[in-house]
C-alpha positions as CSV (number, residue, x, y, z in Angstrom):
1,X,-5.6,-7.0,29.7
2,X,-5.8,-10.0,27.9
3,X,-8.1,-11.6,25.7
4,X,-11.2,-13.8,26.8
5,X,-11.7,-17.6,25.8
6,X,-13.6,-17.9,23.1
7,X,-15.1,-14.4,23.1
8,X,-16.6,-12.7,19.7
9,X,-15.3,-9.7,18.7
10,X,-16.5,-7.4,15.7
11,X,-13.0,-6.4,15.5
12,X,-9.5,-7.8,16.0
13,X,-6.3,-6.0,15.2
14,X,-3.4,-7.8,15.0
15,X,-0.2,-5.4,15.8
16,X,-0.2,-2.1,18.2
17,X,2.3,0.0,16.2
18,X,1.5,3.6,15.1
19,X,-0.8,2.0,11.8
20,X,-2.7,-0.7,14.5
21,X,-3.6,2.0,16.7
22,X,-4.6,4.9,14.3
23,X,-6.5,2.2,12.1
24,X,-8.2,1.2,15.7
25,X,-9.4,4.5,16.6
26,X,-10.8,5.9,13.3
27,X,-12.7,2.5,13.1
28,X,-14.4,3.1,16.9
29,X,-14.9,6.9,16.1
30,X,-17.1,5.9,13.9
31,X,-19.2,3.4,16.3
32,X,-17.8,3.3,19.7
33,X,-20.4,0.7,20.9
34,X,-18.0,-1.4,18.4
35,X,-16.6,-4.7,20.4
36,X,-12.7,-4.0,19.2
37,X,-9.6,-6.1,20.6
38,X,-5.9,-4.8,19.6
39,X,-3.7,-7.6,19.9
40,X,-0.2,-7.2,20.4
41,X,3.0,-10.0,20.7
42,X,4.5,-7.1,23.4
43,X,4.2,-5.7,26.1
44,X,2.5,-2.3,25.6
45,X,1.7,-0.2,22.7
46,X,4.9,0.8,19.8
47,X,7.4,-1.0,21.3
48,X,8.2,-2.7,18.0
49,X,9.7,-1.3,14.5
50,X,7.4,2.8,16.0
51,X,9.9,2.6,19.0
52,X,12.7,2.0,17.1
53,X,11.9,4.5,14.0
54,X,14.0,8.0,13.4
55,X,10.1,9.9,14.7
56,X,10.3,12.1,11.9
57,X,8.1,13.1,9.5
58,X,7.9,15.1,6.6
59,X,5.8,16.1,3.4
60,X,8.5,16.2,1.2
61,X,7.2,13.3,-1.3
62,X,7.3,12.8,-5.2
63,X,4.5,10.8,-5.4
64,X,1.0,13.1,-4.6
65,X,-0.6,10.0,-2.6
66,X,2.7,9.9,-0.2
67,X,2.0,13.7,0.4
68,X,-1.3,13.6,1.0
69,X,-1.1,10.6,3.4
70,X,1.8,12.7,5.1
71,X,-0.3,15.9,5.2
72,X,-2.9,15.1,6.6
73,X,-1.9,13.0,9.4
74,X,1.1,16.3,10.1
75,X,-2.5,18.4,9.9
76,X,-3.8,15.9,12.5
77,X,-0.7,15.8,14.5
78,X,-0.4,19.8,14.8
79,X,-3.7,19.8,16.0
80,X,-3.3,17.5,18.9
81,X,-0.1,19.4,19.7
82,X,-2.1,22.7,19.5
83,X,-5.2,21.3,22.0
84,X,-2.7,20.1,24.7
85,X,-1.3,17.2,23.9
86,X,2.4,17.2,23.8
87,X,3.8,15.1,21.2
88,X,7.2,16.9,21.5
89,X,6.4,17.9,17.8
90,X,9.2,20.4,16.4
91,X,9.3,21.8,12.9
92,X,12.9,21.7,12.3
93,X,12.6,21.0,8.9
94,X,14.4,18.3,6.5
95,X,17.7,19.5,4.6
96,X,18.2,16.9,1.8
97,X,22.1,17.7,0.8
98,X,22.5,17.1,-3.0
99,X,25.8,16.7,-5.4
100,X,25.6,18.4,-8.8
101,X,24.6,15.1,-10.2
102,X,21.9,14.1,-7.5
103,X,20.7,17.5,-8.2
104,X,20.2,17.9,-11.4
105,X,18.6,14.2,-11.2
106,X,15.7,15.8,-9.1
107,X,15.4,19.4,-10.1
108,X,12.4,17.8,-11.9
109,X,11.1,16.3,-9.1
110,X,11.9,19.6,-6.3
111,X,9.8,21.9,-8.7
112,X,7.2,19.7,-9.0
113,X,7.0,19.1,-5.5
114,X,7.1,23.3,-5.2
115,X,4.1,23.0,-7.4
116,X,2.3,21.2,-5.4
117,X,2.7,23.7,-2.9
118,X,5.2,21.4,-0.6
119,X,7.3,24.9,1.4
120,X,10.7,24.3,0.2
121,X,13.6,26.5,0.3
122,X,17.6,25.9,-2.1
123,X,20.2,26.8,-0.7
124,X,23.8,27.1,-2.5
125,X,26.9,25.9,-1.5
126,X,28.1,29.5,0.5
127,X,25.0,29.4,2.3
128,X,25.4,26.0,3.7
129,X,28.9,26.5,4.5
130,X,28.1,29.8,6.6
131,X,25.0,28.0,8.1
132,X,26.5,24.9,9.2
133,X,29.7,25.3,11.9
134,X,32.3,22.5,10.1
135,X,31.2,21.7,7.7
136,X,33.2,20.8,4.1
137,X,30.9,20.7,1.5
138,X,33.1,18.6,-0.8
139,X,31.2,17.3,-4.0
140,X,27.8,18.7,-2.3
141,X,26.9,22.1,-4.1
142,X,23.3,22.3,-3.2
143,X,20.9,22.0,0.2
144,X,17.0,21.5,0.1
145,X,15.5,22.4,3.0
146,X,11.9,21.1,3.2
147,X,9.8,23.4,5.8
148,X,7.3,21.3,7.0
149,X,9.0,18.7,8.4
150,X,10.3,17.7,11.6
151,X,10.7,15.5,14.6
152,X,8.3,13.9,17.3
153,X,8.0,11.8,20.3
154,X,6.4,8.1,19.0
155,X,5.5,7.4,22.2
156,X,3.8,10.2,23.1
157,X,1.6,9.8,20.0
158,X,1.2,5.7,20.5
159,X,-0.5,6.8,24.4
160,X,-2.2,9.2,22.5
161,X,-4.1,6.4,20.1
162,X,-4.4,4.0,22.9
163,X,-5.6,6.2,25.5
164,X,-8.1,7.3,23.0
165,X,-9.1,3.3,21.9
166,X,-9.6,2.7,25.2
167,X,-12.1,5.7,25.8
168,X,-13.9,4.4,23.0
169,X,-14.3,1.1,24.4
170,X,-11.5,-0.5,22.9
171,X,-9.8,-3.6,24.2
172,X,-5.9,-4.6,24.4
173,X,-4.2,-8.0,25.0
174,X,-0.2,-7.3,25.2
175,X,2.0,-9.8,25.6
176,X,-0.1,-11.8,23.1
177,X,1.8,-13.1,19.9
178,X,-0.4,-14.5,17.3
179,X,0.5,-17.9,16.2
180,X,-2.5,-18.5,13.9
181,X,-5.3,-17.0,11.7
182,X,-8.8,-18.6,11.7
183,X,-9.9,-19.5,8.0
184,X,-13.6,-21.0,7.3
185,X,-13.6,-21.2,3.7
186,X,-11.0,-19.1,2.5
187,X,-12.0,-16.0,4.7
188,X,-10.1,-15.2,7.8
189,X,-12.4,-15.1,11.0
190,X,-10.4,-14.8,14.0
191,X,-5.9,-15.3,15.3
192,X,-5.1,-17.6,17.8
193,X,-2.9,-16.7,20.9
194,X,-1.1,-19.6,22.3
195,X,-4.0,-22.0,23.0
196,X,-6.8,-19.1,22.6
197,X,-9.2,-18.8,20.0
198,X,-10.4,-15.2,19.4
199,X,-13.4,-15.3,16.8
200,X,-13.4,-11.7,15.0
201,X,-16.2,-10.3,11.6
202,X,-13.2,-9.2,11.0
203,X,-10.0,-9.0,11.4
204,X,-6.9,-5.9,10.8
205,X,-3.5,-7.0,9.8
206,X,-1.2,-4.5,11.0
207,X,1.7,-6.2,11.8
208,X,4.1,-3.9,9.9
209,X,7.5,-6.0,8.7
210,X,6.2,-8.7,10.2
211,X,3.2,-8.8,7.9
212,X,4.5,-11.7,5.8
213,X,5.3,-13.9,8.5
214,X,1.7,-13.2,9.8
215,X,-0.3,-14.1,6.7
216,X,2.1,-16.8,6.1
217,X,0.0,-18.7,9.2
218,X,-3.0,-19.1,6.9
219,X,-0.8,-19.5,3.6
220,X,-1.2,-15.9,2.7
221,X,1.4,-13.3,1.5
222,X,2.1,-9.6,1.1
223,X,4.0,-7.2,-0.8
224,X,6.3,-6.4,2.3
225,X,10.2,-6.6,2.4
226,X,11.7,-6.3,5.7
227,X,14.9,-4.5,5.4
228,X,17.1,-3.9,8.4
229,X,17.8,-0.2,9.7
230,X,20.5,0.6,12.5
231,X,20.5,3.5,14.4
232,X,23.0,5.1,16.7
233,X,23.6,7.9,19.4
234,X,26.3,9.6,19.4
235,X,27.1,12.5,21.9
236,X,27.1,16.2,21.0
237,X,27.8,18.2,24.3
238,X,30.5,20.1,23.4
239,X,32.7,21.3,20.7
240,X,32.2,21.2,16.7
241,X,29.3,18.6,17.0
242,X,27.3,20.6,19.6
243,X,27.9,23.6,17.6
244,X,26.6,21.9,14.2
245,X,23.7,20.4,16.8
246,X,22.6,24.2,17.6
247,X,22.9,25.5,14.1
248,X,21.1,28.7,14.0
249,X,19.3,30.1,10.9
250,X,17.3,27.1,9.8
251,X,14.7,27.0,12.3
252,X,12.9,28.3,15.3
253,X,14.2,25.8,17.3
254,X,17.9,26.9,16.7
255,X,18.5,23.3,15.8
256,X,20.5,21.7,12.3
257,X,17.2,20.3,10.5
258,X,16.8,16.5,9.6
259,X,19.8,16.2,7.6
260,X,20.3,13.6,4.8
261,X,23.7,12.7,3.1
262,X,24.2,12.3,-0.2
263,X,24.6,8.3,0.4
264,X,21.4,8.4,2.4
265,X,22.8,8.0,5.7
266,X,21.0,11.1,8.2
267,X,22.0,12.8,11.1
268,X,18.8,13.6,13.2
269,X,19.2,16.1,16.2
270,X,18.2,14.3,19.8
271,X,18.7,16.5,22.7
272,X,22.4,16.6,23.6
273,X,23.2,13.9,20.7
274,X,22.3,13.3,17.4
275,X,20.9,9.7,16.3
276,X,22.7,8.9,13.1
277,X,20.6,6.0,11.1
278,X,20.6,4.0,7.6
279,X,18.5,1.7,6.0
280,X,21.5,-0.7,4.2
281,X,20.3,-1.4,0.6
282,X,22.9,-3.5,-0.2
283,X,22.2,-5.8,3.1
284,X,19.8,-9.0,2.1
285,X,16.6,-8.4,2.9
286,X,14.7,-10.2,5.6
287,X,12.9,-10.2,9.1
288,X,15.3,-10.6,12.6
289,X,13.0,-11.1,15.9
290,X,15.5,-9.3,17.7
291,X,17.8,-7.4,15.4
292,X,20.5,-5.7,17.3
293,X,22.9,-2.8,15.7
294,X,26.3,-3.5,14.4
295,X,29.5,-1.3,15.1
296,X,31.1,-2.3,12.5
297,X,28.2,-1.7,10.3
298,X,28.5,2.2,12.6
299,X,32.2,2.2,11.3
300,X,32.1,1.3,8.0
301,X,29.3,2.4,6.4
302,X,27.6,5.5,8.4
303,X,30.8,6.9,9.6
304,X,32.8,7.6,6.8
305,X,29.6,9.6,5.0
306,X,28.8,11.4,8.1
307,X,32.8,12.7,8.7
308,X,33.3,13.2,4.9
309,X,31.1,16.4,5.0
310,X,31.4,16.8,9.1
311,X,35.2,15.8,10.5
312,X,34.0,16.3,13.5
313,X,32.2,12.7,13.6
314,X,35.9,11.2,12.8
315,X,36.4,9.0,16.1
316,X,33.4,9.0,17.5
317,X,31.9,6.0,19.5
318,X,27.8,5.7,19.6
319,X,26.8,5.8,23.7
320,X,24.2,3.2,22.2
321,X,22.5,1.9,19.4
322,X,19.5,-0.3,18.0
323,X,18.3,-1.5,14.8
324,X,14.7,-2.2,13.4
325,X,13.2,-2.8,10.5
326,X,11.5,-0.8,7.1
327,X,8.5,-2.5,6.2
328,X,8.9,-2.0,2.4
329,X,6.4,-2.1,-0.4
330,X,9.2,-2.3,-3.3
331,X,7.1,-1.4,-6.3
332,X,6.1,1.7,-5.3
333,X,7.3,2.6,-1.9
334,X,3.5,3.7,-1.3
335,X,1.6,2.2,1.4
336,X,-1.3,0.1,0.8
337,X,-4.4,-0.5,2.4
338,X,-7.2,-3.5,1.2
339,X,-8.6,-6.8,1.8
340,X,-7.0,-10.2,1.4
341,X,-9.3,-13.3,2.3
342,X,-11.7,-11.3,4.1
343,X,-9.4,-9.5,6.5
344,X,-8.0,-5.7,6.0
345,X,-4.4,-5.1,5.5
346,X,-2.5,-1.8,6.6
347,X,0.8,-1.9,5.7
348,X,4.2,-1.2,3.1
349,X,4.9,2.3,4.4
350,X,8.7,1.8,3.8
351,X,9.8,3.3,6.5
352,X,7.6,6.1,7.0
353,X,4.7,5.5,9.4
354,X,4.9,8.0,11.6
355,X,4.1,10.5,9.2
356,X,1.3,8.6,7.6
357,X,0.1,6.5,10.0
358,X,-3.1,8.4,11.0
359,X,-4.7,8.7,7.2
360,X,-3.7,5.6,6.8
361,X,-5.6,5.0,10.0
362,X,-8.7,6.7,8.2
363,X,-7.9,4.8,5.3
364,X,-8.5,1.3,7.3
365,X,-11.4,2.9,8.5
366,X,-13.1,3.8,5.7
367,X,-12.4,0.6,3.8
368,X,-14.1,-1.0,6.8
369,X,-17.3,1.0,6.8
370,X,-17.3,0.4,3.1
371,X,-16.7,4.1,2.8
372,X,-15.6,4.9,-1.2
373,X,-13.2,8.3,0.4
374,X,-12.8,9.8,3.9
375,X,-11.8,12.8,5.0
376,X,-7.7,13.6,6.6
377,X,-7.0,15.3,9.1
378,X,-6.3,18.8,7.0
379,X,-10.0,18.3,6.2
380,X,-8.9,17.1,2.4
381,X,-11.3,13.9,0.8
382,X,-8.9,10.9,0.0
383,X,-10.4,8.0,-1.8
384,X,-9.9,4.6,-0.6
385,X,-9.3,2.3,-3.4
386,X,-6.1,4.7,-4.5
387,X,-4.4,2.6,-1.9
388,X,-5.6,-0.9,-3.2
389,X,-3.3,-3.5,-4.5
390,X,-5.5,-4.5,-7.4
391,X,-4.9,-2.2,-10.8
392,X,-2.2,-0.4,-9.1
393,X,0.0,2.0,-11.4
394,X,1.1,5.0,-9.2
395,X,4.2,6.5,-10.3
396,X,7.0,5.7,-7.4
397,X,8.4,7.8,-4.7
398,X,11.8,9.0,-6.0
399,X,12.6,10.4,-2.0
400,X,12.9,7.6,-0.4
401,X,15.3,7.7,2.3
């Protein structure tokens, strides 16, 4: 559906990933008589850095904003799931593998994340190597296995949000890139599409890694570094990998958890296949249009982790592969929500949007309605200026994957 010359909106957002949605909906729940345009380069709804994301989620955060961002919106999520709508959530759980030095780097950290009351479970070196078939624990001697954590489907959840904007009287334009941002006197008032103008009160930056680029059109910035992440299928429908794929004893899915290397690199089950994935930290940060996966980067630098612990990765050839990007917010890695020349931006999650998009959804909202808190999805008050940019001094996320 696309936008109409000219026309006044109250609302435009700019970018229909998981943040541009949730941030859509929580605004018209409030006021669905609202006039609210989502405005999005492709063509349908988290087909950008959402579709190309691990869908996991998890609560297991150091910092106790990150938790309750990911809290709540796993409270909402669960919910949804519970009242019919399939979002092929599964609690399979996160198992951060740890050497002796990694661990005792974040024993301070894992109990005060227990304290928190975040379900975690240790488990020693024997009782990883009788859980998981092939494995050779090597320099690892300890597994954390976080509880509430798990996988989704991001599309389902993206229909979810834009069925539910629509409803509410919401409007999309796909296949719409904004090449412009309408300034009168320093305040942003509208984008321009191709030749269009769109006048908006207001307008939602939610353009994710691209959020730089976007505010760069009306000489703006933001605290968001893309960084590059690949990620790649490899089959598991026989053998030692499908074995180590149906790992019983960690869940009630009978599937190996979320599983995180000690250099970072994950293996994350996917039907018959896992998707093996890795955000490069030694790779130059910076935005690709079209960023495609590398086998050599497959080769070199995901392989070789994955098959030190698991041989039975040696060889193997990814069926396919894509790359996307982290929308980092480097001095923190804690997203952030506020106003820069008149227009709201909802961005920085550093890779983990899924599992916070729909507080930070609420977030948007409430900053919108010029509401000082609002309430998540597990019914717990967050307040809204803990996610400004101004007088920011949370202490950082130490898991960060």
């Amino acid at each position: 559906m696309g936008a109409e010359q000219g026309r006044d909106y109250e609302v435009v957002v700019a970018g229909a990933g998981i943040l541009g949605l949730a941030a859509a909906y929580h605004i018209l729940r409030v006021d669905r008589s609202l006039k609210l345009l989502v405005v999005e380069r492709l063509k349908g709804p988290g087909r950008g850095n959402t579709a190309k994301s691990a869908a996991a989620y998890r609560d297991m955060f150091t910092s106790p904003l990150n938790r309750q961002l990911s809290q709540g919106s796993i409270a909402f999520y669960e919910e949804l799931q519970k009242g019919g709508f399939n979002l092929g959530l599964a609690d399979i759980g996160y198992l951060w593998l740890l050497t002796a030095a990694q661990a005792r780097a974040r024993r301070l950290a894992l109990e005060g994340m227990a304290r928190a009351g975040v379900p975690l479970e240790t488990l020693e070196r024997g009782q990883l190597s009788r859980r998981l078939p092939g494995f050779e624990a090597g320099d690892i001697t300890l597994g954390v296995l976080g509880r509430r954590c798990g996988i989704l489907n991001q599309g389902r959840l993206c229909s979810f949000y834009e069925q539910e904007v629509g409803r509410l009287g919401g409007r999309f334009a796909y296949g719409a890139e904004v090449n412009g941002l309408m300034a009168n006197q320093g305040v942003i008032r509208g984008v321009r599409v191709g030749a269009e103008q769109i006048t908006a009160g207001l307008v939602v930056v939610a353009t994710g890694a691209w959020m730089g680029a976007t505010l760069a059109l009306a000489g703006l910035s933001a605290p968001v570094v893309p960084v590059k992440r690949q990620l790649f299928s490899v089959a598991a429908r026989d053998g030692m990998l499908a074995r180590l794929l149906h790992a019983g004893g960690f869940n009630r899915q009978g599937l190996l958890p979320f599983t995180i290397l000690p250099g970072r690199a994950y293996l994350r089950p996917a039907g018959s296949s896992f998707i093996l994935g890795y955000a490069d930290e030694d790779r130059v940060p910076g935005l690709e249009d079209n960023p495609a996966a590398e086998l050599d980067f497959f080769t070199s630098r995901i392989l070789p982790q994955a098959a030190q612990y698991f041989p039975a990765f040696g060889g193997t050839i990814p069926a396919y592969a894509w790359a996307g990007h982290y929308a980092c917010h480097p001095p923190d890695n804690i997203p952030f929500v506020d106003r820069l020349a008149g227009a709201i931006l909802v961005g920085g999650d550093s890779g983990s949007g899924i599992m916070k998009g729909d507080a930070l959804g609420r977030v948007a909202a409430g900053l919108y309605w010029g509401c000082e808190q609002v309430e998540l999805g597990d019914g717990r008050p967050f307040k809204v200026a803990d996610l400004g940019l101004k007088d920011r001094s949370p202490s950082p996320e130490e898991f960060v994957i």
